[in-house]
C-alpha angles and dihedrals in degrees: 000000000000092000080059094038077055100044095052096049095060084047087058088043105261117141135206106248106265083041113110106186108205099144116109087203102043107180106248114245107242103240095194100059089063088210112199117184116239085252082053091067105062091156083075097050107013086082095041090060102042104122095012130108109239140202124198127212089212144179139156084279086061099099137133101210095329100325128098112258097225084058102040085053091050091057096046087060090260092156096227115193109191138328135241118217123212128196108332090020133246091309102038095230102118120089124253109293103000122139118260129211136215110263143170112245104243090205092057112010085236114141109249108208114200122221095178092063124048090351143034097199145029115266122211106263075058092062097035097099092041132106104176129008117213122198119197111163129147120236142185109213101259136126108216081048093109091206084094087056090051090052101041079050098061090034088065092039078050097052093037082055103037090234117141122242121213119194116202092202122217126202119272116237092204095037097128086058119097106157159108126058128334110254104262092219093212079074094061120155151124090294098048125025104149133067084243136133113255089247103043102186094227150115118233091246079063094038099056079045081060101054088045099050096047100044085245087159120102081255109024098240109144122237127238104247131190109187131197104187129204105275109219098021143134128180088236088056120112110238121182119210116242098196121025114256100218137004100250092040090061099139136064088229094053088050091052089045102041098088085063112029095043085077077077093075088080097052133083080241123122114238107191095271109141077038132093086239115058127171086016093068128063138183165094142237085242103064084063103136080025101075132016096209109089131162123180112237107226132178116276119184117231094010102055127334110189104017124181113286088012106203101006134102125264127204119200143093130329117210097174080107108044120121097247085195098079091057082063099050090046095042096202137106110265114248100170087086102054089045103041090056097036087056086050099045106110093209096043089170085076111045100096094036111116096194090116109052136070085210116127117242143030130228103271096051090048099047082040094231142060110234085070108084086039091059095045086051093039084050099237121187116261079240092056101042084051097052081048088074086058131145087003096068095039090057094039081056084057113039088047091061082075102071098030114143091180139042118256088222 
């Protein structure tokens, strides 16, 4: 009953608080599947924690109802010992890939260690005093998302320091989504650490399957996992955010969008970031007398401080609009949109040149190979860009149905 009370609230246009609706098309929450996340049903781990020193993997998504879940466990007696802070850190108030401190939480005195500034991992004077780890992190089915790092990264600390590590799941948005090119390892970053499709189809519970299954830790050695899957879930099923999972993906649409419009971010394109709308806007100073539609990137602290054309105005597309249900009818990552701007760009020998821009990661890191960018110059057919990911995508499809939690249909 308070899954539907919920569900009708958001159809009505109420939002849980950290949720910041700008979407005109936002996708409808199915009121019949009665999805609870693996952190809504405390009867199956509360139990499990009573007496043990816990750590939590924890971020604004990490929420039992509307409450954080750090702060719903303190109050039913789960003894927490400290938290560990990914991107963005334990708050979610620091900008994409900036660096994040150790801090003490000023809500529960708790210490907040950060794994996305001096270190990427726990180390084992961190997990000394633990008994169990719990990650609870929302994410939203990409591979240049750097949530799955994060977790790949415990998993091994966990396995190093034979602590179990319990994943309360949470739905995929884009979980209906396997597609785009294979990972060429030799392309290996921060944006891309796995032979995976840029859309991967999972949850993070399979995911962390996944990395287990395929030896995907730096030895190989597996982690100890305790799952407590989504209970009435699919992975074709619509699921609507209730917080936002990061604070440049603040909007259903741009987390719909985002498998394909993050490609931007190789791009001297601007991609709404300095905007309240980023990964749904697109556009350059250049394409003025080509589009109507403009919009002027400005700082925005916490969000992003110094974004690409800073103060002038950009001319482009705008996709704040655009029916996100067509891009699950068709299942595949948008190229129109890459291809349409790249043929109007004036300097075209720049449109793929970084130089300007403080963002993390090129085109071909982000595309995850390096034909790519040549197709899109050379002009290649959306067919023929597409027949380019195989075999690689056929047997990803494949190898993937082996750690599956949920149906695909």
């Amino acid at each position: 009953m308070k899954w539907i009370i919920t569900s009708l609230l958001f159809s009505v246009g109420f939002y849980l608080p950290g949720y910041k609706p700008v979407s005109q098309n936002p996708v409808p929450v199915v009121i019949k599947s009665a999805i609870r996340t693996g952190a809504d049903q405390t009867e199956k781990y509360l139990p499990y924690l009573k007496g043990k020193r816990v750590a939590v993997l924890a971020n604004p998504t990490t929420i039992i109802g509307h409450r954080h879940l750090v702060d719903s466990l303190l109050k039913r007696g789960v003894q927490i010992v400290k938290v560990f802070g990914p991107e963005h850190g334990f708050r979610g108030n620091a900008s994409n890939g900036a660096t994040v401190g150790d801090e003490t939480d000023p809500e529960t005195a708790i210490p907040i260690i950060s794994l996305y500034g001096k270190k990427r991992k726990p180390g084992n004077s961190d997990l000394k005093d633990v008994d169990l780890v719990i990650y609870d992190v929302q994410d939203v089915g990409c591979r240049f998302y750097t949530n799955i790092n994060t977790l790949r990264d415990i998993m091994e600390a966990c396995a190093d320091n034979n602590k179990e590590l319990m994943i309360l799941d949470r739905p995929n948005p884009n979980g209906y989504l396997i597609d785009g090119p294979v990972l060429d390892m030799r392309l290996k970053s921060g944006i891309g650490q796995f032979p995976i499709p840029i859309a991967h189809g999972l949850t993070v519970a399979e995911f962390a399957q996944m990395v287990n299954g395929e030896g995907w830790t730096y030895n190989k050695k597996k982690c100890q996992l305790k799952i407590v899957p989504v209970a009435n879930y699919n992975h074709n099923m619509e699921y609507v955010l209730p917080v936002k999972p990061s604070p440049n993906l603040n909007t259903q649409q741009s987390v719909l969008l985002y498998p394909a419009t993050c490609l931007f971010e190789g791009t001297i394109m601007n991609h709404g970031r300095g905007t309240p709308y980023p990964f749904t806007i697109f556009g350059s100073p250049l394409l003025k007398g080509t589009y109507s539609f403009s919009f002027t990137p400005v700082s925005i602290p916490g969000m992003s401080e110094t974004p690409l054309h800073m103060n002038k105005v950009c001319y482009g597309i705008d996709l704040r609009n655009y029916d996100v249900s067509r891009l699950r009818k068709e299942r595949r990552i948008n190229l129109d949109w890459m291809m349409e701007l790249y043929k109007a760009y004036p300097d075209k020998e720049h449109f793929f040149d970084r130089s300007q821009s403080n963002q993390i990661g090129s085109i071909d890191g982000l595309a995850g190979v390096y034909d790519f960018k040549k197709q899109i110059i050379a002009g290649k057919s959306v067919k023929e860009i597409r027949e380019s990911w195989e075999p690689g995508l056929s047997a990803y499809r494949k190898m993937r149905k082996k750690y599956l939690l949920y149906a695909d249909r």
